[in-house]
C-alpha positions in Angstrom: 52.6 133.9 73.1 53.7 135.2 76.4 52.8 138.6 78.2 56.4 140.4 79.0 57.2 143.3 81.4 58.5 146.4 80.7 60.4 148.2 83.3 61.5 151.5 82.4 64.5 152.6 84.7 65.8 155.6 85.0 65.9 158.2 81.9 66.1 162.6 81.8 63.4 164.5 82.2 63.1 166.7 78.9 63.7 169.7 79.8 62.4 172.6 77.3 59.0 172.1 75.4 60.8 171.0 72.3 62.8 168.0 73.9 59.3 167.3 75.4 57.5 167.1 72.5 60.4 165.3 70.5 60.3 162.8 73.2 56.4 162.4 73.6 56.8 161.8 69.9 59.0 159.2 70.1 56.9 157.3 72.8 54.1 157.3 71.1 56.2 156.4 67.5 57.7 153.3 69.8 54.2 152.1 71.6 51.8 152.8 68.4 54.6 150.9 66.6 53.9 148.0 68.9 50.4 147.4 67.4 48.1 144.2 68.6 51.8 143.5 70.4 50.7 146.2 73.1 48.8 144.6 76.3 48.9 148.0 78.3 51.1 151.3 77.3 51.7 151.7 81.2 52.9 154.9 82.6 55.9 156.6 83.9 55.8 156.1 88.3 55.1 159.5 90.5 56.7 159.5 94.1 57.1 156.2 96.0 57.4 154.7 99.3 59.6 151.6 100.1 57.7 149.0 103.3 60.4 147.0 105.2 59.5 143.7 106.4 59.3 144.7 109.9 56.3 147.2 108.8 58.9 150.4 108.7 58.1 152.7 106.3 60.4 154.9 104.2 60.7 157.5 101.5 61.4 156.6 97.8 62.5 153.4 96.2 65.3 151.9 95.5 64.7 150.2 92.6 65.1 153.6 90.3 61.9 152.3 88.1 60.6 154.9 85.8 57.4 153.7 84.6 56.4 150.4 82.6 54.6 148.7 79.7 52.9 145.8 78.9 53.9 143.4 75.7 52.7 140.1 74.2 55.2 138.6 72.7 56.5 135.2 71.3 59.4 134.7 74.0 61.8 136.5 76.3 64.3 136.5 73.6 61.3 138.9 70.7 60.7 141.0 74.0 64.2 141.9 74.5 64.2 142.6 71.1 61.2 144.7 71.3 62.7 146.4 73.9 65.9 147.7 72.4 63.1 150.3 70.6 62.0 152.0 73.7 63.1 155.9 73.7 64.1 155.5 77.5 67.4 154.2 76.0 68.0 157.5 74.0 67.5 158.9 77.3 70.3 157.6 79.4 67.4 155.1 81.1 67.6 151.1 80.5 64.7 148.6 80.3 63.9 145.6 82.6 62.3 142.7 80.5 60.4 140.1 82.7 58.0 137.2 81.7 54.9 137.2 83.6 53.5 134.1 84.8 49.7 134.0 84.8 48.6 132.3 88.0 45.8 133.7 88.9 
C-alpha cells in the first residue's frame, strides 16, 4: 500500500445555494465513499503567495491548485483510478495524482 496525493486544480465555484449544496453533497458522497482508503479529506487552498529563489515575493500561485486529499492506495495506477471519482472533474477542475515517498 502506498499513500497518493491528490491535487485538486482548478474547478467553478458553485454559485447559488442549491449548486452548493449539490456539490457539498457530492464531495462528501466521493470522500465517505473512500472509506479506510481516506488518509486525510484535505481542503480546498485560500489565497497564496509564490517565493522566488532570490527571496522575491509575489502574489498568487501559479500552479492553479485548488485544494487536495490524501489516499492509501495499492499503486499509482488504483489512485488514478480513484481519482476519476472526484466531483472537481464535474466541475471543469482536473486532479493531480502523485505518490508520496515517506522519508522522513
Amino acid at each position: 500500500m502506498g499513500t497518493y496525493h491528490l491535487a485538486y486544480k482548478g474547478g467553478t465555484m458553485a454559485e447559488t445555494d442549491a449548486e452548493r449544496d449539490a456539490s457539498m453533497a457530492a464531495w462528501g458522497t466521493f470522500l465517505g465513499g473512500l472509506g479506510e482508503q481516506l488518509v486525510d479529506a484535505g481542503n480546498p487552498f485560500g489565497p497564496a503567495t509564490t517565493v522566488a529563489p532570490g527571496g522575491a515575493v509575489s502574489d498568487g500561485a501559479a500552479s492553479g491548485l485548488s485544494g487536495y486529499s490524501i489516499i492509501s492506495s495499492g499503486s499509482l495506477s488504483d489512485a488514478t483510478a480513484t481519482a476519476k471519482g472526484c466531483p472537481i472533474l464535474s466541475q471543469g477542475g482536473s486532479v493531480e495524482v502523485h505518490e508520496i515517498f515517506p522519508v522522513m
